[in-house]
C-alpha positions in Angstrom: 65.0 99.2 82.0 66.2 102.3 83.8 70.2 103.0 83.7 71.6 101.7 87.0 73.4 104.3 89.1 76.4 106.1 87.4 78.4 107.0 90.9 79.0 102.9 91.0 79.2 102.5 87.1 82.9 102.1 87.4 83.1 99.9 90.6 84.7 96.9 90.5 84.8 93.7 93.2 87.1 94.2 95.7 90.5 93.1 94.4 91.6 92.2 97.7 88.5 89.9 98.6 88.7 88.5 94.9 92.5 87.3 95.6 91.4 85.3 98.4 88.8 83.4 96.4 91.0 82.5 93.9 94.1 81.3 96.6 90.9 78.8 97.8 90.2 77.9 93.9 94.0 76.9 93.3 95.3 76.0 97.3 97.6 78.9 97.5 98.9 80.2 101.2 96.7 82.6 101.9 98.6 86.4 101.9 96.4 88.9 100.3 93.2 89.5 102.3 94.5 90.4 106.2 93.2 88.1 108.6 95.2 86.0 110.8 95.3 82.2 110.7 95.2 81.7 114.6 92.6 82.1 117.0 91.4 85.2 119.2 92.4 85.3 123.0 90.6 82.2 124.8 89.3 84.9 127.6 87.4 86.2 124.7 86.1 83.3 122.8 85.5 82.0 126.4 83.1 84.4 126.6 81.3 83.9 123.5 80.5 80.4 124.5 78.6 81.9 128.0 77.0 84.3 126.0 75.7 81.9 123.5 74.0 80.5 126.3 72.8 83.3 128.3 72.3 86.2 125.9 72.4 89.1 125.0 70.7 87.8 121.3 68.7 91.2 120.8 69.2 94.5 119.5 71.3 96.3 121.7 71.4 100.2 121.6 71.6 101.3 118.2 75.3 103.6 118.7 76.2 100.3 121.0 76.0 98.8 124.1 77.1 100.3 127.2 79.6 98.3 128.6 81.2 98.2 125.1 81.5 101.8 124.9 82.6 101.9 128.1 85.2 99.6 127.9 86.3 101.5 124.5 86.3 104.8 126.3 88.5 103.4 129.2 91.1 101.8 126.5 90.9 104.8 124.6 92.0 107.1 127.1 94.7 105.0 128.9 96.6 104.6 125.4 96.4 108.1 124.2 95.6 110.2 126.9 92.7 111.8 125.7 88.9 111.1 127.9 86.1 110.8 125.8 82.5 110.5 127.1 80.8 107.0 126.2 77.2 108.2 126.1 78.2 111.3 123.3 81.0 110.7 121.8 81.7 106.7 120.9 79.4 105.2 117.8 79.9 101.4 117.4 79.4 100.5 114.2 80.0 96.7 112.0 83.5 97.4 111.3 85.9 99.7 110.6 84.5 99.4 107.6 80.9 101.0 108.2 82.7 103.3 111.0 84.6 105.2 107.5 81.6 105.2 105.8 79.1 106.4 108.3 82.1 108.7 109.1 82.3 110.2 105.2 78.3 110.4 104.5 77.8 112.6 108.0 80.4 115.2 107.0 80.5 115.6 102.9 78.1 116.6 100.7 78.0 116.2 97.2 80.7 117.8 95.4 83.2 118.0 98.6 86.3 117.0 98.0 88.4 114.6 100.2 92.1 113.9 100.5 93.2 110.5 100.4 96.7 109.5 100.7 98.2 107.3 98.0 99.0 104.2 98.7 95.4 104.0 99.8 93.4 101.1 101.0 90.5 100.4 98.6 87.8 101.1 100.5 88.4 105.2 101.1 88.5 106.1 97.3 85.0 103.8 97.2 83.7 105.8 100.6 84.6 108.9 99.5 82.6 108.7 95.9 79.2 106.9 97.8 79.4 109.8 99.9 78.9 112.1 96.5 82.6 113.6 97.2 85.3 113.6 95.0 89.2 112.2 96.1 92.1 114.0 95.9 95.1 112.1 95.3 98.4 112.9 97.5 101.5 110.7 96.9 103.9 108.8 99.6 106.7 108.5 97.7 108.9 105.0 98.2 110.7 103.5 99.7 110.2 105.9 102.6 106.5 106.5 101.7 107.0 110.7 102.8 104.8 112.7 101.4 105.5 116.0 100.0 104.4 119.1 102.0 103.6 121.8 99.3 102.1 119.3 97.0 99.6 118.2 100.8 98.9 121.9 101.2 98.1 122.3 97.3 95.7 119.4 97.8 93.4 121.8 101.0 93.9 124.5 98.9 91.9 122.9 96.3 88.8 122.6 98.6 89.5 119.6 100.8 86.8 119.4 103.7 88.5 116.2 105.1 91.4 114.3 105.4 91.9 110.4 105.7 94.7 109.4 107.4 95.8 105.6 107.8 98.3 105.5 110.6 99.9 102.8 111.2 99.2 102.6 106.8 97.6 99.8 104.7 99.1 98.6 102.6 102.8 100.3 102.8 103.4 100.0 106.7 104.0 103.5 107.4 103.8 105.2 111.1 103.2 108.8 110.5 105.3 110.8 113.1 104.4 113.1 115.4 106.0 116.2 113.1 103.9 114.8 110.2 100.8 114.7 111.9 101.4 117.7 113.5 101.2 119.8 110.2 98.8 117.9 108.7 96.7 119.0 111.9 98.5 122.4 111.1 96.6 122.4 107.6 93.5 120.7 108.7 93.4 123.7 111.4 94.2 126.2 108.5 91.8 125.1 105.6 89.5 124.4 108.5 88.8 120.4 107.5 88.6 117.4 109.8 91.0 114.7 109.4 89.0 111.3 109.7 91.8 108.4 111.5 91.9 104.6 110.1 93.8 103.4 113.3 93.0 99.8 113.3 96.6 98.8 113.3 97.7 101.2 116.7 98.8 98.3 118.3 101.3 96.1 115.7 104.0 99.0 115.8 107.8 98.0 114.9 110.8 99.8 117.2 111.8 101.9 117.1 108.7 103.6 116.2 105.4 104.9 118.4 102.1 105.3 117.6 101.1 109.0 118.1 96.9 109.7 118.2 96.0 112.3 116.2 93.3 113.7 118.7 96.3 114.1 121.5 97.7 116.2 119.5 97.3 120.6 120.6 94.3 121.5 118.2 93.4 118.3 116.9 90.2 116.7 120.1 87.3 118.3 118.2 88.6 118.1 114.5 89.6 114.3 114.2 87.1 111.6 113.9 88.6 108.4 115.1 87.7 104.8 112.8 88.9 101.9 114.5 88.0 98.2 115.0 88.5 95.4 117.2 89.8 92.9 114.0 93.5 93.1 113.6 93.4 94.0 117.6 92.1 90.6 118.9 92.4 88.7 116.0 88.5 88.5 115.2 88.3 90.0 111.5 84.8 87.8 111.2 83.2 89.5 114.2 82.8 93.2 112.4 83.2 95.1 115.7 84.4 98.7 115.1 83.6 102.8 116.6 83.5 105.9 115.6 85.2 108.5 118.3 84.2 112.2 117.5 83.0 115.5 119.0 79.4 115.4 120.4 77.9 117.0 117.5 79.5 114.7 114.8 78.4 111.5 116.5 75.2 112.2 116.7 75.0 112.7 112.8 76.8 109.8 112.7 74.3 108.0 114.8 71.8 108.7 112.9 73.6 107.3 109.6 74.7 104.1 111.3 71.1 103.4 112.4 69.7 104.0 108.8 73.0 101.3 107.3 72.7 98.5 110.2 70.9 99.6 112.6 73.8 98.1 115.3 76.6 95.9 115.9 75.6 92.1 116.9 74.9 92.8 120.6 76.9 89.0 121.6 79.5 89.5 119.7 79.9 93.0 121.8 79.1 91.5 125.2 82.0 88.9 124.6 84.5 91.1 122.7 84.0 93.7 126.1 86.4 91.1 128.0 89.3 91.9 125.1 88.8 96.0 125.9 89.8 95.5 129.4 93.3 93.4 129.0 95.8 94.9 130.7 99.1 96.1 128.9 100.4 92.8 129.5 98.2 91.6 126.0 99.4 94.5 124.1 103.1 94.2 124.7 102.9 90.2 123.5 100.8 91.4 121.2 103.3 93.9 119.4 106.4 90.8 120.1 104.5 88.7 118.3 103.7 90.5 115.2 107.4 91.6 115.5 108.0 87.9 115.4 105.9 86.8 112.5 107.4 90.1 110.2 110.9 88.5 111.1 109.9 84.7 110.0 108.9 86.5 106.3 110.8 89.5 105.7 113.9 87.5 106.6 112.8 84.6 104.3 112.2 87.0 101.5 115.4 89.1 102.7 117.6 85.4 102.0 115.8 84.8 99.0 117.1 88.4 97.6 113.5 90.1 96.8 113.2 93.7 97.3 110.6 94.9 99.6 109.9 97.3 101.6 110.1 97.0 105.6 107.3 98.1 106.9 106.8 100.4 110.5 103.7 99.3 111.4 100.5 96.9 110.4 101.7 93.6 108.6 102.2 94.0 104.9 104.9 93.9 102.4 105.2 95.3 99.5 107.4 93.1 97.1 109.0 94.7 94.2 108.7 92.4 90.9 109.9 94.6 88.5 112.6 92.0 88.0 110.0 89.4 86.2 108.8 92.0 83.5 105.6 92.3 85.3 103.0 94.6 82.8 99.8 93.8 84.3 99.9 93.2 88.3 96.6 91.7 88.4 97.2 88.9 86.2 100.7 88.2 87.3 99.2 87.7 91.1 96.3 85.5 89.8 99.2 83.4 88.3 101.5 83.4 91.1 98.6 81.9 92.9 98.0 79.4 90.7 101.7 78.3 89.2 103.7 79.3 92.7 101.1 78.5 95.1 101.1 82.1 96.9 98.3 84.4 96.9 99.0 88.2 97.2 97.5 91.3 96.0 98.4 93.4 93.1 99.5 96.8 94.1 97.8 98.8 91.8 94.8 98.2 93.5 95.9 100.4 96.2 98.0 103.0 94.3 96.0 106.0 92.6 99.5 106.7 90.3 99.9 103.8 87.5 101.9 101.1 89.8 102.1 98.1 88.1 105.4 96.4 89.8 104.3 95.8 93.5 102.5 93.2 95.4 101.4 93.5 99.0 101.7 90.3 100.7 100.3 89.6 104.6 102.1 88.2 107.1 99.4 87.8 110.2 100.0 84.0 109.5 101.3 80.7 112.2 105.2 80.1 111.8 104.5 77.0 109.6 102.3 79.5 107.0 104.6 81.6 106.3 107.6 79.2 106.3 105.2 77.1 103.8 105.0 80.6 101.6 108.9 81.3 101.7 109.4 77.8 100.9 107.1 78.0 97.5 108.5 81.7 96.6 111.9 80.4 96.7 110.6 78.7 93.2 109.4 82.1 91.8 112.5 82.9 89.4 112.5 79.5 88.4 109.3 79.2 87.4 108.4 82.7 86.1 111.9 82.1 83.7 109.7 78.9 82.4 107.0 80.5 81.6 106.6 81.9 78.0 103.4 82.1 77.3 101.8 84.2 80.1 99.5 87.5 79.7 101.3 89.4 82.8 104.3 90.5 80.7 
């Protein structure tokens, strides 16, 4: 048989889908892959029942259906001030997901090189190599997850023809500020490169931070190539609804790349997600109380039970520090914590290019009685971990 393909050779599964499957093999609370454990707003499931009934079930148009990108254009602008036209520039794609990846294959080539910021989430190392381009590496440093300028510019001067920018960040919660973004915009403008936007979590900001759009910023409308989805938005991970906002001329490469990978989005699923698009600023507001909420209900139970984390700006993870167990090999000692504490979490070298093997990244998009349930069975962690000898995680 012929050699199978060497740019996946070293792939593995997704570490953060893996964890889930083994919290359902052993009954651990669910806090590694991030989806919530409530339902999406009734308007909006509401309107999936209608639709059931009276359609749309057919392709819609392949970059989306109108009223979709309408509604996305009309959001859009009223949050960050900058218009975008809905016939040119808006590409709905199946997820965030597929938006980064259509995103990466239209603008590198083989043997580009990309910037990726480390933490990372897993998928933009993976993009970036399907593509044919190769990562470059550029730390945030904790507990403040900065990142250092000369060692950023070093990275453009290598080559760089893009840079990814997660803002608010997976998995370290970071909101970039408007002075970082500004001279990373500064570079991008420099080194001429486009800075491609994971902005999935704009809404789930912490005081007192803001969430600043890269494309408002003086420079930046043409360059930046928005990713975002409608999953961590409107609670409705399972529904693969995300867009591409870019120039003119990148989305209709982009088009073309999405049609070739899906051909479209689920044309229901778009006619009732439309209803979520329009909500007024009322949704967004109890949106951002409650997710300040549910980070209180767990950071403060891991806060009483004397962990050290990090606190996190934006999006819904923490990072735990378990340097205090003797933790050698993060993988294994999450697959045991999900089977001897009853807690599922990811290992954080899954997300970390530099050899990390003391963090986990929990989730806390969970009800009240979730998390409490997962504070409840970490408050057994030192107990148990001192009991165990005979473990392969130390």
């Amino acid at each position: 048989m012929q050699a199978l393909s060497e740019r996946t050779a070293n792939f593995t599964d997704s570490v953060v889908r893996r964890m889930t499957r083994i919290a359902n093999e052993y009954g651990a609370v669910n806090l590694s892959q991030g989806f919530p454990d409530f339902d999406p707003p009734a308007e909006i499931t509401d309107r999936l029942a209608q639709v059931a009934k009276e359609g749309p079930h057919q392709y819609a148009l392949t970059w989306g259906a109108k009223n979709f990108r309408d509604a996305v254009a009309k959001k859009y602008e009223h949050f960050s001030g900058v218009k975008v036209d809905p016939e040119s520039e808006i590409v709905v794609t199946c997820g965030s997901t597929e938006a980064m990846m259509a995103t990466m294959m239209s603008i590198t080539n083989p043997g580009d090189k990309v910037v990726i910021f480390s933490p990372f989430y897993e998928n933009y190392g993976a993009d970036t190599i399907l593509s044919g381009a190769q990562p470059i590496y550029v730390p945030l440093v904790p507990p403040s997850f900065d990142f250092d300028r000369e060692q950023l510019e070093d990275a453009f001067r290598q080559g760089a023809k893009a840079i990814i920018v997660c803002n608010p960040s997976n998995p370290c919660g970071k909101v970039f500020t408007r002075e970082e973004l500004s001279y990373i915009g500064e570079l991008a403008e420099k080194y001429d490169a486009y800075v491609v936007t994971d902005e999935v979590y704009e809404h789930i900001i912490y005081e007192p931070y803001e969430h600043v759009y890269m494309q408002s910023l003086p420079g930046m409308r043409e360059r930046t190539i928005v990713c975002n989805s409608l999953s961590k938005t409107y609670s409705i991970t399972g529904w693969r609804l995300g867009y591409v906002i870019a120039g003119a001329e990148i989305c209709d490469r982009v088009k073309k790349v999405h049609d070739f990978l899906t051909v479209g989005a689920a044309a229901p699923l778009m006619e009732a997600a439309t209803v979520g698009l329009l909500f007024q600023d009322e949704y967004y507001r109890e949106l951002a109380d409650h997710y300040a909420h549910m980070k209180e209900v767990f950071v403060g139970g891991l806060k009483k039970l004397g962990f050290r984390f990090t606190d996190p700006q934006g999006a819904y993870y923490v990072l735990m520090d378990v340097s205090e167990f003797g933790v050698k090999d993060d993988v294994k000692f999450c697959e045991w914590l999900a089977r001897e504490v009853g807690v599922a979490a990811v290992p954080g070298s899954s997300f970390f290019r530099e050899d990390v093997n003391h963090l986990i990244r929990f989730h806390f998009a969970k009800q009240d009685k979730t998390l409490q349930a997962a504070i409840e069975r970490l408050s057994h962690l030192r107990e148990k971990a001192a009991e165990a000898t005979d473990v392969d995680w130390r």
